[in-house]
N, C-alpha and C positions, 0 to 999 in steps of 0.2 A: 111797567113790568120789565123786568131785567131775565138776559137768558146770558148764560157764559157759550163762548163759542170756541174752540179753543185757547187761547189769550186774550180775546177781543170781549169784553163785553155790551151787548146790542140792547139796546132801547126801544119796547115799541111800544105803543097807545095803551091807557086801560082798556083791560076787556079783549085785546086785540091778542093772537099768535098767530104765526106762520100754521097750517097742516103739517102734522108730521106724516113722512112717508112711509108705506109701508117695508118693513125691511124684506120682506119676504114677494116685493113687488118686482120682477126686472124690466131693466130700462128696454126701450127698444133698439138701441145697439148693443145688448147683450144678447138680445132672443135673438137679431140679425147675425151674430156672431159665433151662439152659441147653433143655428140653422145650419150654416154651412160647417160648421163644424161633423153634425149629425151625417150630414150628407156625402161628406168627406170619408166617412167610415162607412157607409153603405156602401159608397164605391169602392171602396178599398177590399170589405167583405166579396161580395159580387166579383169582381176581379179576380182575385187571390184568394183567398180561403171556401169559398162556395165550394169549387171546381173540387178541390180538395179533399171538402166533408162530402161530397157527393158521391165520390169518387169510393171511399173507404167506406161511405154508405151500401153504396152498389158492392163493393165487393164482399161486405158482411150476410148481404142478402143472398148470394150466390151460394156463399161457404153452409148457410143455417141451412138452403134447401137443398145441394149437397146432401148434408149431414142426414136431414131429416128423411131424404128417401134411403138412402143406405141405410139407417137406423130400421124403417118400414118393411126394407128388403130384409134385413137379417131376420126381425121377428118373423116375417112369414115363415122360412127356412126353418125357423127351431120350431115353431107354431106344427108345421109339414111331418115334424117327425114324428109326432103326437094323433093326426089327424089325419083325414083324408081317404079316398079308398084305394084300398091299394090290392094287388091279383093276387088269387090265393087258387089251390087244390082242394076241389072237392072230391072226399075218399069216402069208399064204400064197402061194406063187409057182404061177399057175395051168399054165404050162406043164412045169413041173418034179415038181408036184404035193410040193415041200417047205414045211413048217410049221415055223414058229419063233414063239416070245413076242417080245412088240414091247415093246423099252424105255421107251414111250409110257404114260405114265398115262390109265386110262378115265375121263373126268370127264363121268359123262351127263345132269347135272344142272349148270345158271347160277343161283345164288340169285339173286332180286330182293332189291327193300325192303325188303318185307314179310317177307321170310326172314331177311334181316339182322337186321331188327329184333327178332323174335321170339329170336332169341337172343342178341342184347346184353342185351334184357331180363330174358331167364332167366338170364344170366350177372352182371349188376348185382342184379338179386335177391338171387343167393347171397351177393354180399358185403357189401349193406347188411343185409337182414333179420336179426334177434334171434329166435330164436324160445322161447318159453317154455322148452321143451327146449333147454338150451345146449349142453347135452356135445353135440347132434345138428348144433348151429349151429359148434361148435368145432372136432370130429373129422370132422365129414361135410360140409357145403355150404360152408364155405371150402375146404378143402381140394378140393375138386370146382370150386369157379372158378379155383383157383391152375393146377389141370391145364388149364385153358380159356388160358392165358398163355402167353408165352416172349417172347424179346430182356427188352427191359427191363422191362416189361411184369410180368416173375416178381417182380422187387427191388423194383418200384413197390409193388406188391399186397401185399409183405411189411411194408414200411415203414409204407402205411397204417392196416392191423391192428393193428401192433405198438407203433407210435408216436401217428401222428396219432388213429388213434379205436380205442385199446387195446381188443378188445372184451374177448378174456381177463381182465384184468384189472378190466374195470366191469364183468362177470355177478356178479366174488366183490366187489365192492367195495358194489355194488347191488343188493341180491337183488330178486328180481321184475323183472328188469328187460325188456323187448322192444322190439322196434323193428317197425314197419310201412313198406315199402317199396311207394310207387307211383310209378309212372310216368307221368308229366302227356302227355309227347310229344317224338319221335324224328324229328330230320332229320339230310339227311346233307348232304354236300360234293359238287360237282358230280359227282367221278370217284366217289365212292359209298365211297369207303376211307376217311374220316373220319365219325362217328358223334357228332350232339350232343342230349346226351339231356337233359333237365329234370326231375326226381324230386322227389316228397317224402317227405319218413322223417317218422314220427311217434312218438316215443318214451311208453312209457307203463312206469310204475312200479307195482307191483300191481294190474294195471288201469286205473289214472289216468292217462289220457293228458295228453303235454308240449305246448307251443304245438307246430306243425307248423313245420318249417325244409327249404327249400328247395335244393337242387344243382343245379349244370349241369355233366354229365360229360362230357367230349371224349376219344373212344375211337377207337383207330386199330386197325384190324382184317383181318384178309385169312381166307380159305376155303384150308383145305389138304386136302383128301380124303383125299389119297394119305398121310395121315401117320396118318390115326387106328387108335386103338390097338382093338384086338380087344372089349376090354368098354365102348369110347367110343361103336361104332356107333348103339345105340339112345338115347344121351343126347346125343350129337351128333352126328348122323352127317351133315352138311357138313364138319364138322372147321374149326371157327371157332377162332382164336386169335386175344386180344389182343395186341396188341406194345408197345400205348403208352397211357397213361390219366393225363387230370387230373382233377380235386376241385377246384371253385370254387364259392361260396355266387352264390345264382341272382341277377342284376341286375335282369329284365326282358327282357332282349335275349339272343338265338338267331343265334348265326352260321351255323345252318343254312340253305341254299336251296327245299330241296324235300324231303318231308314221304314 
């Protein structure tokens, strides 16, 4: 029997052939080669790109739950305007001696200034401060000023967060990171419906605090009573909503009147 071999033709016994190998068989300096190969790229994964997909992992996770309590907060809010109990006048006709509820909302309280102020305050708090505890700063106190908004007010507040000063985003970006929120001082607009407040945030990095950087927030705000929602009463119970809010780096100058 005759086998051609490249140019060479081989001779070998009747009856007799070599095994053919399988082609689909590798050698074991392939599998050794192709081993360290595999292994080469896990290391290289693990090192360098892990760290990375982990990284934009976690920060995607922050942004959704973010999103998702703000989202929570606002339907509460529009849910609140529909629902809830809210104080009412009971009127009565003396000579008939008939009792009816009075469509009239009870409002037995006029905030001042000083009432406004105190919760602008508390409410610009929740969305500038960092607090070491982020998930507490992410899931709970933004999402608790967001329910303090409505009209435009909600989409301002989303946009800032999420665009102009990502906080999501810079807790996994920056570990340790906090912010310090003070309030320098609060004047308002003749009719009291415009709010302009002067703050400074103080950003500190494991401790180490950043130069301090200055704002002047101009907040447009009204009192709703009649709207608040059944577990808003002790945290707010004027029922203050923002409707309109800017972000301007502080000049010096206060377009406010009176203090």
């Amino acid at each position: 029997m005759f086998e051609w071999i490249g140019s060479k033709t081989i001779a070998y016994p009747e009856g007799e052939r070599p095994l053919e190998r399988d082609p689909l068989e590798r050698s074991p300096v392939g599998d050794d080669a192709r081993s360290q190969i595999d292994r080469g790229v896990s290391a290289w994964f693990a090192a360098f790109q892990r760290p990375i997909w982990e990284k934009r992992l976690a920060i995607k996770i922050a942004a959704l739950l973010a999103f998702i309590a703000i989202g929570e907060a606002a339907a509460l809010v529009v849910q609140s305007m529909h629902s809830g109990p809210k104080p009412y006048f009971v009127e009565h006709d003396p000579k008939s001696g008939a009792v009816w509820r009075s469509d009239r909302y009870a409002l037995d309280y006029t905030p001042d200034s000083a009432n406004k102020r105190y919760f602008l305050v508390k409410w610009a708090s929740r969305v500038f401060t960092i607090e070491a505890d982020t998930e507490d700063t992410l899931t709970r106190e933004i999402p608790a000023a967001s329910a303090w908004t409505s009209a435009a007010a909600t989409k301002e507040l989303e946009t800032y967060i999420t665009q102009t000063d990502p906080v999501a985003r810079r807790v996994v970006d920056t570990p340790g990171l906090t912010r310090q929120f003070i309030e320098n001082s609060t004047s308002f607009s003749p009719d009291g419906r415009q709010a302009y407040m002067i703050v400074t945030l103080v950003e500190s990095v494991g401790g180490k605090p950043h130069p301090p950087k200055q704002l002047l927030l101009t907040i447009d705000s009204l009192f709703a009573a009649e709207e608040l929602r059944p577990d808003e009463e002790k945290d707010n119970p004027l029922g203050l909503r923002i409707t309109h809010f800017t972000v301007t780096p502080y000049t010096g100058v206060s377009p406010g009147v009176t203090q």
